[in-house]
C-alpha positions, 0 to 999 in steps of 0.5 A: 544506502537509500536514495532520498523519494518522493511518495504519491499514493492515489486510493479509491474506492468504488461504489456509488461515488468514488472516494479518493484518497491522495497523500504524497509524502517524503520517503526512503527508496532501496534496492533489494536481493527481491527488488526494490523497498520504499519506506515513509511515515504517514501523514493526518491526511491519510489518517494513520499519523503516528504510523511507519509504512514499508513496502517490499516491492517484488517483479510480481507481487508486493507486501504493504506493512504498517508499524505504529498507531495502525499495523497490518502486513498486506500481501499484494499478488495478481489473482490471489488472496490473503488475509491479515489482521488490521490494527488501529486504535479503534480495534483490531479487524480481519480483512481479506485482500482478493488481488484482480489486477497488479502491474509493478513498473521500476527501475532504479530511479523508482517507478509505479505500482497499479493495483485494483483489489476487493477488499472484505472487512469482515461483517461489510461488503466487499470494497472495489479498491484501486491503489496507485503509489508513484516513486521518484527517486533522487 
């Protein structure tokens, strides 16, 4: 059974000026055999209404899966590269998730994951993304 959460996501990327997404949104927090599962719907302000979003949280590594008008599964792990499709009604695109740095704080009262990544949409330069998601569990 999960506990009822409150979800702050925090998005940047860097470049010429920074770009900030920030969506805090009610959501479902778990315990799992692996760690810990958050799950909420997403909202207009981060574009992907209409979207379901899970994240498996592990000691070292975690999976962020969105089912619904986006879909995409997107490994998370310090110093490692993974690729995935993205889906969106616009089109479906590879992109290339390079993890540099990650730090996973929880308990299970919720907690925080820390991650800054290169993200490459094929055809683009890579983006400098930081992801910060904070969970407080009730």
């Amino acid at each position: 059974m999960g506990k009822k959460a409150i979800i702050n996501v925090k998005s940047s990327i860097s470049g010429d000026e920074e770009d900030l997404i920030e969506v805090v949104t009610p959501g479902k927090f778990y315990k799992t055999e692996e760690g810990f599962k958050v799950e909420y719907d997403e909202t207009k302000i981060s574009g992907m209404e209409d979207t379901h979003t899970i994240m498996i949280i592990r000691e070292k590594s975690f999976d962020l899966i969105r089912i619904g008008s986006t879909e995409t599964t997107m490994e998370f792990k310090k110093n490692h590269e993974s690729i995935s499709l993205y889906k969106t009604p616009y089109g479906v695109m590879e992109i290339c998730i390079n993890t540099k740095k990650l730090e996973i704080n929880m308990t299970d009262d919720g907690g925080t994951i820390s991650t800054f990544y290169n993200l490459h949409i094929e055809g683009q330069q890579p983006l400098k993304t930081k992801l910060i998601v904070d969970i407080k569990a009730d």
